[in-house]
ROZABA-975653 format. One record per residue (C-alpha): residue number from 1; residue in three letters; x, y, z. Coordinates in pm, 1 decimal, m for minus. Example, Ala and Ser with C-alpha at 12.3 -4.5 7.8 and 13.67 -1.06 7.14 Angstrom:
BEGIN
n,res,x,y,z
1,ala,1230.0,m450.0,780.0
2,ser,1367.0,m106.0,714.0
This chain:
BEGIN
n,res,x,y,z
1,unk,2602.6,2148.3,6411.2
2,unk,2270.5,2289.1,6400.3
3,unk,2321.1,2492.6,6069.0
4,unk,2507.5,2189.4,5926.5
5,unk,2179.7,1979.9,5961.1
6,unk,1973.1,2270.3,5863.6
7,unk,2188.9,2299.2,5528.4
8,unk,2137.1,1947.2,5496.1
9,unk,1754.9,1922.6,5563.2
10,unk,1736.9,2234.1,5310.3
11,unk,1941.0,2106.6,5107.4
12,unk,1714.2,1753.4,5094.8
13,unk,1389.7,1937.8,5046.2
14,unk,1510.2,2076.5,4724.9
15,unk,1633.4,1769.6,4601.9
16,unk,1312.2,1627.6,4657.5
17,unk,1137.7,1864.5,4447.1
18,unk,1359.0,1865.6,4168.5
19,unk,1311.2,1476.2,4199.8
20,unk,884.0,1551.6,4187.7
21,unk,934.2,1842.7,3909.2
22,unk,1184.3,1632.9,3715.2
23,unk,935.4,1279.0,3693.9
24,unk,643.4,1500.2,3661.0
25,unk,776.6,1664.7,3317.7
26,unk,946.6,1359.0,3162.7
27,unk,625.5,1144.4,3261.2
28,unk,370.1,1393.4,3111.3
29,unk,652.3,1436.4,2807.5
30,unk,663.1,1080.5,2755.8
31,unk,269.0,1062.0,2767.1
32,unk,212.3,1353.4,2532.2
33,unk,444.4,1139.2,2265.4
34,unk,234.0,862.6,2322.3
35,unk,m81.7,1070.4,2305.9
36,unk,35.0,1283.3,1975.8
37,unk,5.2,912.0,1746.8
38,unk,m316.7,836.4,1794.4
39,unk,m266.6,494.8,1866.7
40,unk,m517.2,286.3,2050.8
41,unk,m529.7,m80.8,2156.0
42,unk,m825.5,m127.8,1822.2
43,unk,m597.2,m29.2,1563.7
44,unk,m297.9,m214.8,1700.0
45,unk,m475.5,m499.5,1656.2
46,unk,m632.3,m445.0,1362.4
47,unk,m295.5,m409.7,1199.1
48,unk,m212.9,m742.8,1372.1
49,unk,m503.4,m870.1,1139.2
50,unk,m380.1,m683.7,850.7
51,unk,m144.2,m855.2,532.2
52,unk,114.6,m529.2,559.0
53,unk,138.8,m649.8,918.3
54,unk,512.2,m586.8,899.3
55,unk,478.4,m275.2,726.4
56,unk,259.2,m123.9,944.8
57,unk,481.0,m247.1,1242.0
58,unk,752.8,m83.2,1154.6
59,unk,628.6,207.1,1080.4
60,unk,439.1,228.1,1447.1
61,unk,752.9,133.4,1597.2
62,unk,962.5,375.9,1429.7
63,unk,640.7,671.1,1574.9
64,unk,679.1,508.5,1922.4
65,unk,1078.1,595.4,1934.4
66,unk,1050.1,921.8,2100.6
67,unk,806.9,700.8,2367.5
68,unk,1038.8,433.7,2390.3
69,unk,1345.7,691.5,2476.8
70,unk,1116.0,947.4,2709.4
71,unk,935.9,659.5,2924.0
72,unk,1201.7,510.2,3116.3
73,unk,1333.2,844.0,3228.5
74,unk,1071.1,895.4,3527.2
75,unk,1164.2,510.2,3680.6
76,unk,1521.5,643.5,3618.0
77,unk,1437.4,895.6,3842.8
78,unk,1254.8,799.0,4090.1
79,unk,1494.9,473.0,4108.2
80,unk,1799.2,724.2,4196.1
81,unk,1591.8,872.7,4466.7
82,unk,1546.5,582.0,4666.3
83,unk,1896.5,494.7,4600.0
84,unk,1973.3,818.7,4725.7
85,unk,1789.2,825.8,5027.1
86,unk,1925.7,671.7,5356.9
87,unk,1557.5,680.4,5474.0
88,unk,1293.1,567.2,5246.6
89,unk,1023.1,855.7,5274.2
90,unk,726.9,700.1,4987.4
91,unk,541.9,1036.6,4994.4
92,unk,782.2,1138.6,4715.4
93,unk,728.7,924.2,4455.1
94,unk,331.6,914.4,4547.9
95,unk,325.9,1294.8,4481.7
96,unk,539.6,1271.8,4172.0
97,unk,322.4,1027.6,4066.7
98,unk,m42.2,1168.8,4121.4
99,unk,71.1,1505.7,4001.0
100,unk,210.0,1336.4,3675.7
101,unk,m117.8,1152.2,3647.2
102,unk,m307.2,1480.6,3687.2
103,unk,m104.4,1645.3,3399.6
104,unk,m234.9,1346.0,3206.7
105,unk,m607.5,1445.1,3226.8
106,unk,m426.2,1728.3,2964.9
107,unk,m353.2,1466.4,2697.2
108,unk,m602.6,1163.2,2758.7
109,unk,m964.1,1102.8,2812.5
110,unk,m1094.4,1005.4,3130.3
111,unk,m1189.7,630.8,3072.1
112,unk,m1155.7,284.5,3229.7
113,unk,m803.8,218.2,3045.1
114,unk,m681.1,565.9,3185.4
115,unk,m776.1,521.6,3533.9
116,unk,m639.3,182.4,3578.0
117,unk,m325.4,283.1,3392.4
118,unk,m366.2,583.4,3684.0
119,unk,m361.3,313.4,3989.3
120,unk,m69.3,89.6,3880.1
121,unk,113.1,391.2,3770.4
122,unk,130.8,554.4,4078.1
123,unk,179.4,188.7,4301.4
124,unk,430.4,97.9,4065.1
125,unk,622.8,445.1,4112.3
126,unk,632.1,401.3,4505.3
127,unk,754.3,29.0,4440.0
128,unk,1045.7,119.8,4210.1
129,unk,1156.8,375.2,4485.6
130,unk,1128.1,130.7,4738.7
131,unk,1285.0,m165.0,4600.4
132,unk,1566.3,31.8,4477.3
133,unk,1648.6,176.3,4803.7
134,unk,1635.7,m178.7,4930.3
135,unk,1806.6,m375.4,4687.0
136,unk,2086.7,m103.3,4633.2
137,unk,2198.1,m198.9,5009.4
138,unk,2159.7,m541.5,4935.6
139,unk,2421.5,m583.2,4651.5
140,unk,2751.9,m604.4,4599.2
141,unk,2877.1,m512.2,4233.2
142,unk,2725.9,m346.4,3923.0
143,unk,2463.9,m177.4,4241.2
144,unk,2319.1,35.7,4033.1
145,unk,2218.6,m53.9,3717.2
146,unk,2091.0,m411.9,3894.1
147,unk,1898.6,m206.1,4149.6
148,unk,1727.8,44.7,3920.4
149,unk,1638.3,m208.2,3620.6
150,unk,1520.7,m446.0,3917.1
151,unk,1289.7,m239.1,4087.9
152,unk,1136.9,m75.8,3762.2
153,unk,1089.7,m437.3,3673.6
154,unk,872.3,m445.4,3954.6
155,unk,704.8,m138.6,3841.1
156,unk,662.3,m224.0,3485.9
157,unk,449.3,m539.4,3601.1
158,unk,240.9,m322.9,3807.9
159,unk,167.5,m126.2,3511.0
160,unk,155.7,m424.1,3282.3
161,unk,m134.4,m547.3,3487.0
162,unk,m316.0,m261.4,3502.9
163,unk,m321.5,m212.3,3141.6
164,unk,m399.7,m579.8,3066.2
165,unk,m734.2,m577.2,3271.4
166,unk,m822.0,m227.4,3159.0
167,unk,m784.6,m365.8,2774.1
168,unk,m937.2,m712.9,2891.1
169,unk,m1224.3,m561.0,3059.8
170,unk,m1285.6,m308.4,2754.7
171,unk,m1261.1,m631.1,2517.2
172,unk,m1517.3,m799.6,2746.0
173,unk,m1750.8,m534.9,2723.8
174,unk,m1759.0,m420.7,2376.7
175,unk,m1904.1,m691.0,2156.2
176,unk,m1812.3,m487.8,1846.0
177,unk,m1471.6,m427.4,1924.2
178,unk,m1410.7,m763.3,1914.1
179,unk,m1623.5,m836.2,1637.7
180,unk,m1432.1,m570.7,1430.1
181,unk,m1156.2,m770.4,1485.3
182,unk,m1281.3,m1106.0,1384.4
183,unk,m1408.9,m872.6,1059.0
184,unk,m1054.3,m772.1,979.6
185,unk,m929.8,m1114.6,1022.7
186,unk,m1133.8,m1241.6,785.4
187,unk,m1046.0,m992.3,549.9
188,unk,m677.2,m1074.7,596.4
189,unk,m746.9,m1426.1,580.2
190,unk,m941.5,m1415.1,254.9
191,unk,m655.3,m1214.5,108.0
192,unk,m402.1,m1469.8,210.3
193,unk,m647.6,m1767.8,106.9
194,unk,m644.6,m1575.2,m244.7
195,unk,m292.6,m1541.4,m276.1
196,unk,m239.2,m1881.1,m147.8
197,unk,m518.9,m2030.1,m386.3
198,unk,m347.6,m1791.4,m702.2
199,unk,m1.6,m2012.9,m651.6
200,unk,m168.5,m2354.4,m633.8
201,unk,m414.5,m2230.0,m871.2
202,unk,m170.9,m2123.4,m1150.9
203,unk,m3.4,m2462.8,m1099.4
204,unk,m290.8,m2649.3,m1107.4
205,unk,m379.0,m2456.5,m1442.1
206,unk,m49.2,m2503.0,m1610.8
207,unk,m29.0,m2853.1,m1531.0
208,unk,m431.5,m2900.6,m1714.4
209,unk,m350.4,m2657.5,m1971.6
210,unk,m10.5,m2897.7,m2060.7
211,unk,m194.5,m3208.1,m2049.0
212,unk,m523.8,m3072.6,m2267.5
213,unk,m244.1,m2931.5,m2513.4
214,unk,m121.0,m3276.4,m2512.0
215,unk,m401.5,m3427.6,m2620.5
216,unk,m531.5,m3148.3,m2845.8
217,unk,m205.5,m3184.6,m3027.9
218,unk,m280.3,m3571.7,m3028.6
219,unk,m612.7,m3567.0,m3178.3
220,unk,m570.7,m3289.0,m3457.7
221,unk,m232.0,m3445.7,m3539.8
222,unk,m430.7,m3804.8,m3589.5
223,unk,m729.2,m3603.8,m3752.9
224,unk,m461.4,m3440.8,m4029.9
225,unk,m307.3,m3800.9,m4086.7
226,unk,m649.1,m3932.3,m4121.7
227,unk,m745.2,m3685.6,m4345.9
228,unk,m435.8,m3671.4,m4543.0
229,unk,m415.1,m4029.8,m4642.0
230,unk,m808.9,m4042.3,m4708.9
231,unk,m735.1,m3760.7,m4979.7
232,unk,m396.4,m3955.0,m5056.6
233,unk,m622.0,m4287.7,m5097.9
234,unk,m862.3,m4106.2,m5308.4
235,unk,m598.9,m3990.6,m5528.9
236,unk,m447.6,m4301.8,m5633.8
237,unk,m716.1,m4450.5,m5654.5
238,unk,m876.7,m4172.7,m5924.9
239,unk,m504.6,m4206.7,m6085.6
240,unk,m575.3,m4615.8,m6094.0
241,unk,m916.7,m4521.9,m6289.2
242,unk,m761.0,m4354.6,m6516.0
243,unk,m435.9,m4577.6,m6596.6
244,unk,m705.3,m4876.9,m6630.9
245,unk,m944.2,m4661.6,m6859.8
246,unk,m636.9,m4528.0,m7070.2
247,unk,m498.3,m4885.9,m7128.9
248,unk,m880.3,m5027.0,m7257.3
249,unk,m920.4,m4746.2,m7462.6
250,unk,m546.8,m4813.8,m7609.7
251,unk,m611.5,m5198.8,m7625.5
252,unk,m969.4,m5096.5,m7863.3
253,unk,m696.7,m4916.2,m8110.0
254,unk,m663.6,m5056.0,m8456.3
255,unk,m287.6,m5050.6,m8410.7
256,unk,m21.9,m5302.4,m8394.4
257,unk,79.4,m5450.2,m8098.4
258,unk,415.3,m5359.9,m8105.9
259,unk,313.8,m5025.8,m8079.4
260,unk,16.1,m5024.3,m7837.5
261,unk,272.0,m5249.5,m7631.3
262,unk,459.1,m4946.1,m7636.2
263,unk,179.6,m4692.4,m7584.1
264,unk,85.7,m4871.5,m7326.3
265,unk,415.6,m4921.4,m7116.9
266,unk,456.6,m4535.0,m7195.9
267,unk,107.6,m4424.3,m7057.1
268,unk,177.1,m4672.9,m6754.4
269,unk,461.5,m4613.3,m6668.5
270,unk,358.0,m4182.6,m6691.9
271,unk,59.5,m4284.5,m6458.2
272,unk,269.7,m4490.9,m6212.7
273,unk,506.7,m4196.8,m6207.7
274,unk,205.8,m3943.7,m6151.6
275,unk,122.5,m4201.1,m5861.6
276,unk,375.6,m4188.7,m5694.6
277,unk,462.8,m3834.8,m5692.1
278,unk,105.6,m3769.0,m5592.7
279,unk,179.2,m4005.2,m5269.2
280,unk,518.6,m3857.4,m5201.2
281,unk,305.8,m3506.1,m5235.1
282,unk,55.7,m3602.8,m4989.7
283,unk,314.1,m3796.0,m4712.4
284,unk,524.6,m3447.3,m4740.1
285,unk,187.5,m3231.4,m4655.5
286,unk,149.7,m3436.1,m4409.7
287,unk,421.6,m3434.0,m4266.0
288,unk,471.4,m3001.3,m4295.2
289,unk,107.5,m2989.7,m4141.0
290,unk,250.6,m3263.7,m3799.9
291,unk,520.3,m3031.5,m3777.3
292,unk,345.1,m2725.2,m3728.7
293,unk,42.4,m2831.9,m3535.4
294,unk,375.2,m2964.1,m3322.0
295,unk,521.2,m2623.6,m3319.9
296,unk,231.5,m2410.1,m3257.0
297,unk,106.2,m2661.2,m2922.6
298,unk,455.1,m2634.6,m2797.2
299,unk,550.8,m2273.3,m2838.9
300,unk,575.1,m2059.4,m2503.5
301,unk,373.6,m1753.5,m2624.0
302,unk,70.9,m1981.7,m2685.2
303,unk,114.0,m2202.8,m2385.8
304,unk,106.2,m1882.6,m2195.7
305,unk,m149.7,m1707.4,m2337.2
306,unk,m379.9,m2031.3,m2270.1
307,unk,m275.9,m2047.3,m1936.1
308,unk,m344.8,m1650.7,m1892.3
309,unk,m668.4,m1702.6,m2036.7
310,unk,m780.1,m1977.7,m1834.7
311,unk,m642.4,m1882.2,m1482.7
312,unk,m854.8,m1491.8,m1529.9
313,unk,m1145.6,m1705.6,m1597.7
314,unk,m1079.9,m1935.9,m1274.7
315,unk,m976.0,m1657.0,m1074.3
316,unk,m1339.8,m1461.6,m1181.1
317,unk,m1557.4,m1765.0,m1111.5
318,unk,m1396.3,m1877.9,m771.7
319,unk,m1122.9,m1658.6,m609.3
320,unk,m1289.7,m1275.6,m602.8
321,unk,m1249.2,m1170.2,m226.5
322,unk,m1658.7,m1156.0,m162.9
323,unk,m1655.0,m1542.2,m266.3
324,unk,m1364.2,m1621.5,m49.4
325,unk,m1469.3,m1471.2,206.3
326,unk,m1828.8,m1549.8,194.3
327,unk,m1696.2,m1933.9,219.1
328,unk,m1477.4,m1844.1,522.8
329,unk,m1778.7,m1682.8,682.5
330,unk,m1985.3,m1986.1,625.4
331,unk,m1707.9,m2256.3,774.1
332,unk,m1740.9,m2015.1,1052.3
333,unk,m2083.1,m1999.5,1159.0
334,unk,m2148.7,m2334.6,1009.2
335,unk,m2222.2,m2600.3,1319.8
336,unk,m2033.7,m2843.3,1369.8
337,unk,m2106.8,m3163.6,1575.3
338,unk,m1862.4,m3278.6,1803.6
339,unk,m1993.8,m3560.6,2033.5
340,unk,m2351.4,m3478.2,2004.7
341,unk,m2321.2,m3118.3,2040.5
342,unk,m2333.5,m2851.3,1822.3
343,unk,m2006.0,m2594.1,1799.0
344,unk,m1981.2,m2311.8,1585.8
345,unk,m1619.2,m2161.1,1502.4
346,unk,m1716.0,m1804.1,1533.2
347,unk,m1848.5,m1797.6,1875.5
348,unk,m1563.8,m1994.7,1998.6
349,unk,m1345.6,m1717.3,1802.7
350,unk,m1545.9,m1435.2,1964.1
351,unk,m1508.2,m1605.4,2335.8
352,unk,m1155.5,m1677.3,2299.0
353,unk,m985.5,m1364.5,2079.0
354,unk,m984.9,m1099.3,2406.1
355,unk,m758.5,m1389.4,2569.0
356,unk,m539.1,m1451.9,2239.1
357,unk,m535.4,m1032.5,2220.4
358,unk,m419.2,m1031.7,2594.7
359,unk,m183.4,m1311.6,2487.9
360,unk,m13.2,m1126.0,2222.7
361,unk,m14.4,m790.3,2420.5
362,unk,182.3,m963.1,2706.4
363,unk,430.9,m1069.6,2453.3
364,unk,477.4,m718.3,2301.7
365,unk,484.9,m558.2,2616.1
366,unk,759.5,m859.4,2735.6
367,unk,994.5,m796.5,2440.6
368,unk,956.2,m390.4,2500.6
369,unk,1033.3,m423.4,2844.7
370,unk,1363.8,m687.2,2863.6
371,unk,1495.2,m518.9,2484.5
372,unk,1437.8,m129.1,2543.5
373,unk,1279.1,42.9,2924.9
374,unk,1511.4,m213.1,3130.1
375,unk,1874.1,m151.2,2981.2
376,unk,1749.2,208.9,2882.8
377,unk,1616.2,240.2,3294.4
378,unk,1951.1,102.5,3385.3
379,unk,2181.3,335.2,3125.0
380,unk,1930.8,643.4,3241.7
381,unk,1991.0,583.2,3599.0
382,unk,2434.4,543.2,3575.4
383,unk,2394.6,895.8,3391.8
384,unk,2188.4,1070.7,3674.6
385,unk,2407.2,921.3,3982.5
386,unk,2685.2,1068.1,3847.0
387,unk,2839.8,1350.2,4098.7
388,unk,2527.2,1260.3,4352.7
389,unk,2611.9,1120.0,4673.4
390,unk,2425.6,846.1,4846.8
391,unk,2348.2,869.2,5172.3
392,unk,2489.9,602.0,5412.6
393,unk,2705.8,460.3,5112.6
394,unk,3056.3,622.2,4982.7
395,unk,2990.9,435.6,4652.4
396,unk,2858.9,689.0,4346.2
């Protein structure tokens, strides 16, 4: 009986430290991933700020992959031990804990965000063990994967805090953190004010450059009629001079009048003729000239290469990026006053972004947590249980 509970005490010891040696290299292995990209809070945000926002999220998610799979494994653990364990002994996951934070000093800098990080880690570690070992007892179906992903839940909002009021206290204390950030926003914003201001800007252009051609096409289409019946006018009228002189220097002829009767209807009638032909002449050039002042104003080319033209030379005197932004900057810092009191944008913006950066963290660190460590905690945890027996419970 004696040797029995020897074998067993022995034979607890050494699961213990496989449980310690086992949380202490997949924590430190999940840190070093994390470590190896380089990624602080400051650039996360700055891509938040950025226009290839999606871009650069993806490819910072697709980096954080070996994290994501490597940093559930140590709740996995330590979640199986207190399942394990009839007794709850915390001194387990406290040593697995502070020794994995030690190994840490090997990968990160010791700094406010690191040593709060530290503190939750380590509390959070002991809670997962506990409330596993408790809440295992307490169900009734599916006790495993429930009490695992519900006491690294627990943990995981230990953590969560810790983080948050390292990275709000950093914020809070580094005035050019945060206005690098309002920097890069305006940036981004300019950009997007550009593009935005290119679209209505191009329709605003082809819709002036339509209605000028309009009325271009108007006017030199009523300046070429103008023109062309002045010169018509002036023909005839140099044709009438000449039918009337013709038929007084015929009527002076020492003819007879039968003849300069018919002199006369011949010459008349030729001038008439030369009348007409000449206003027939001028109606059809005219006429040619309408239609291609008609085609050139409507032809797509040349409505395009107008509307080219013009947009460049908008875009160059109002939409370069220092302009934009230079007016963005001004509706910023201008003051503004609201009931008798004077408000400027940017130092509301400068108070309020650490709270809107929290704001957004919490929602990252939400979706990571309920899409990837829970069901990945829970998955983790069915694979190490398998073949290990739980003390006071005949249930694998």
């Amino acid at each position: 009986m004696v040797n029995e509970k020897g074998g067993k005490n022995k034979g607890s010891a050494i699961f213990d430290i496989i449980v310690i040696v086992a949380f202490t290299i997949s924590s430190v292995a999940s840190f070093y991933t994390f470590g190896c990209l380089s990624v602080d809070i400051s650039y996360m945000f700055n891509i938040l700020f950025s226009m290839s926002i999606i871009d650069n999220i993806l490819s910072i998610i697709n980096s954080l992959i070996p994290f994501f799979l490597l940093f559930p494994i140590p709740f996995s653990i330590i979640a199986v031990y207190g399942i394990k364990r009839e007794h709850f002994n915390f001194i387990i996951p406290l040593m697995a804990s502070v020794l994995s934070i030690l190994f840490g000093l090997l990968i990160f800098n010791i700094n406010l965000t690191y040593m709060l990080f530290s503190i939750s880690f380590i509390i959070g570690s002991i809670i997962c063990s506990y409330w596993s070992h408790t809440r295992y007892r307490e169900l009734k179906f599916m006790k495993i994967y429930r009490a695992t992903t519900t006491s690294s839940s627990k943990a995981f909002l230990m953590i969560k805090i810790g983080i948050i009021v390292a990275i709000f206290i950093s914020l809070q204390s580094n005035e050019a953190r945060i206005e690098k950030f309002i920097d890069n926003g305006i940036d981004s914003l300019s950009i997007l004010s550009i593009k935005i201001g290119e679209k209505q800007l191009k329709s605003q252009v082809e819709g002036s450059v339509k209605a000028q051609s309009n009325i271009q096409k108007e006017m030199i289409s009523n300046l070429t009629t103008s023109i062309g019946n002045f010169i018509k006018i002036k023909g005839i009228k140099k044709i009438d001079e000449i039918k009337e002189k013709e038929l007084q220097s015929i009527d002076k002829l020492n003819i007879p009048n039968e003849i300069k009767n018919e002199i006369r209807d011949y010459i008349g009638n030729m001038l008439d003729k030369e009348r007409q032909n000449w206003n027939d002449e001028i109606d059809n050039e005219i006429k040619r000239m309408l239609y291609q002042i008609s085609k050139r104003f409507e032809d797509e080319s040349y409505q395009k290469q107008l509307i080219e033209e013009y947009e460049d030379k908008l875009k160059k005197e109002m939409l370069t990026k220092e302009k934009v932004r230079e007016q963005i900057e001004n509706l910023l810092r201008e003051e503004i006053d609201i009931e008798g009191k004077g408000i400027v944008m940017y130092d509301i913006v400068k108070t309020t972004l650490p709270i809107i950066i929290i704001l957004i963290l919490l929602a990252i660190i939400d979706i990571w947590k309920k899409l990837i460590f829970l069901p990945l905690v829970g998955i983790y945890s069915l694979i190490l249980t398998k073949g290990i027996k739980i003390e006071g419970d005949d249930e694998v």
